[in-house]
C-alpha positions in Angstrom: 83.4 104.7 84.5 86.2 107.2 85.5 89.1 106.2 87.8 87.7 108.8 90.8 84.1 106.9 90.6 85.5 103.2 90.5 88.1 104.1 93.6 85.1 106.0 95.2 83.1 102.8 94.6 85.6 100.3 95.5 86.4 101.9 99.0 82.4 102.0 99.2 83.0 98.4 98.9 85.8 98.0 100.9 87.1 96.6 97.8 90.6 99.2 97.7 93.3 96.2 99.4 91.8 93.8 96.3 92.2 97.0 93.8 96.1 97.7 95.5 96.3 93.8 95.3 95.7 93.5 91.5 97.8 96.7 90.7 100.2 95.3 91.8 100.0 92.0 90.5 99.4 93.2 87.4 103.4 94.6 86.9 102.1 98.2 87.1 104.1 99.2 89.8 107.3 96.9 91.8 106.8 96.7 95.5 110.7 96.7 95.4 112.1 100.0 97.5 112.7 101.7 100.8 110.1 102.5 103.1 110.1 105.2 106.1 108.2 106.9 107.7 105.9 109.1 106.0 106.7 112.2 108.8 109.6 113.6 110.2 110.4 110.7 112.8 113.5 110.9 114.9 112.8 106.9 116.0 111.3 104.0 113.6 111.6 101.4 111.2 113.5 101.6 107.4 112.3 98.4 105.5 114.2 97.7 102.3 112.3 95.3 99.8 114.3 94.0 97.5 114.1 91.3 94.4 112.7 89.0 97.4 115.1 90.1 99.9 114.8 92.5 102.8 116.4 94.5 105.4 114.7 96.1 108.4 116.3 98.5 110.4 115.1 100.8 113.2 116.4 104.0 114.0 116.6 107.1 116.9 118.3 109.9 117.4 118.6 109.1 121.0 122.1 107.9 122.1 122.4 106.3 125.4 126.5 106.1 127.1 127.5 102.8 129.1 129.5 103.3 132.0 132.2 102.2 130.1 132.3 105.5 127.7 130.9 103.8 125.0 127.6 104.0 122.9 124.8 101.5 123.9 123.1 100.0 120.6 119.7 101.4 121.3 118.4 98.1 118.9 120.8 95.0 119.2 118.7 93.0 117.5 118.5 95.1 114.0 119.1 95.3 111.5 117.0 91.9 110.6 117.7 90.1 107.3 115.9 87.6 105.3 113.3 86.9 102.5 110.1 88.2 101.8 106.8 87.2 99.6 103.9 89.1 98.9 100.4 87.0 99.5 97.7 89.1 98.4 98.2 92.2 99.8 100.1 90.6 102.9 104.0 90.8 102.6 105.5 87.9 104.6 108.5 88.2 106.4 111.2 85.5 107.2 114.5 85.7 108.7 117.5 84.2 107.4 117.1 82.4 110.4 113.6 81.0 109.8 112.0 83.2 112.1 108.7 84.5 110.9 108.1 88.2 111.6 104.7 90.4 112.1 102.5 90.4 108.6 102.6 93.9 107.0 100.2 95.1 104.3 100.7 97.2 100.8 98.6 99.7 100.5 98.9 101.7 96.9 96.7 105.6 98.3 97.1 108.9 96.5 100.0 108.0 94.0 102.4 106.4 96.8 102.9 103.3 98.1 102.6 102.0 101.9 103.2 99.3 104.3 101.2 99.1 107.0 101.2 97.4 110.0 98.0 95.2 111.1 96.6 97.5 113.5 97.2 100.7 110.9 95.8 98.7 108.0 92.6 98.1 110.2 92.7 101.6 111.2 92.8 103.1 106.7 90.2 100.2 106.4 87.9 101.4 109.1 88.5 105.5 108.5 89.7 105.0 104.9 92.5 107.9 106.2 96.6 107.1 107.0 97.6 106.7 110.3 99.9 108.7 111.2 103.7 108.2 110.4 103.5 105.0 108.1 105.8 103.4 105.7 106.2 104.8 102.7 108.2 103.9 99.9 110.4 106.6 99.7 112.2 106.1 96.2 
């Protein structure tokens, strides 16, 4: 069976998170790399993945003065730092601090990689389309 008849028949199946799951299980591709949005996005989130570590980071081209002449920090909070593992298709985030962040999910579509949110991986499962603006490894 060709490779456009088994994806066709997989997503028929709702089979393509088991089929991202075992491609990348499998050592074919490293879920290792930077991912931004997938759009030109003047606000968002920059996750780095890396051998088990990560870095996430938001972003805006906004910039907000105090009323002491100086640059707010639009996202105090970030840049967040910790470890990740990847559970099926589920990548798990901790802080160094313990704290466990939102779930996020790989999704390997058209030749690039993705991570995806809950509510947008609900949304590709149930339209088998991107949201718009979604991680995408960018290296």
């Amino acid at each position: 069976m060709d490779s456009i008849r088994r994806t066709a028949l997989l997503r028929k199946k709702g089979l393509m998170g088991i089929a991202a799951t075992a491609l990348l299980s499998a050592g074919c591709a490293s879920v290792d790399g930077v991912f931004e949005p997938a759009c030109m996005a003047f606000e968002g989130d920059r996750v780095t993945l890396d051998n088990g570590r990560f870095e996430w980071a938001r972003f805006t081209d906004v910039r907000r003065i105090g009323e002491d002449g100086k640059e707010i920090d639009p996202f105090p909070d970030y840049p967040k730092n910790g470890r990740y593992s990847v559970q099926s298709q589920t990548v798990e985030f901790r802080t160094d601090g313990g704290d466990r962040l939102d779930d996020y999910y790989l999704l390997q579509h058209d030749g690039s990689l993705y991570l995806l949110t809950s509510e947008q991986n609900a949304q590709f499962s149930a339209a088998n389309s991107l949201p718009d603006c979604v991680l995408r490894r960018s290296d």
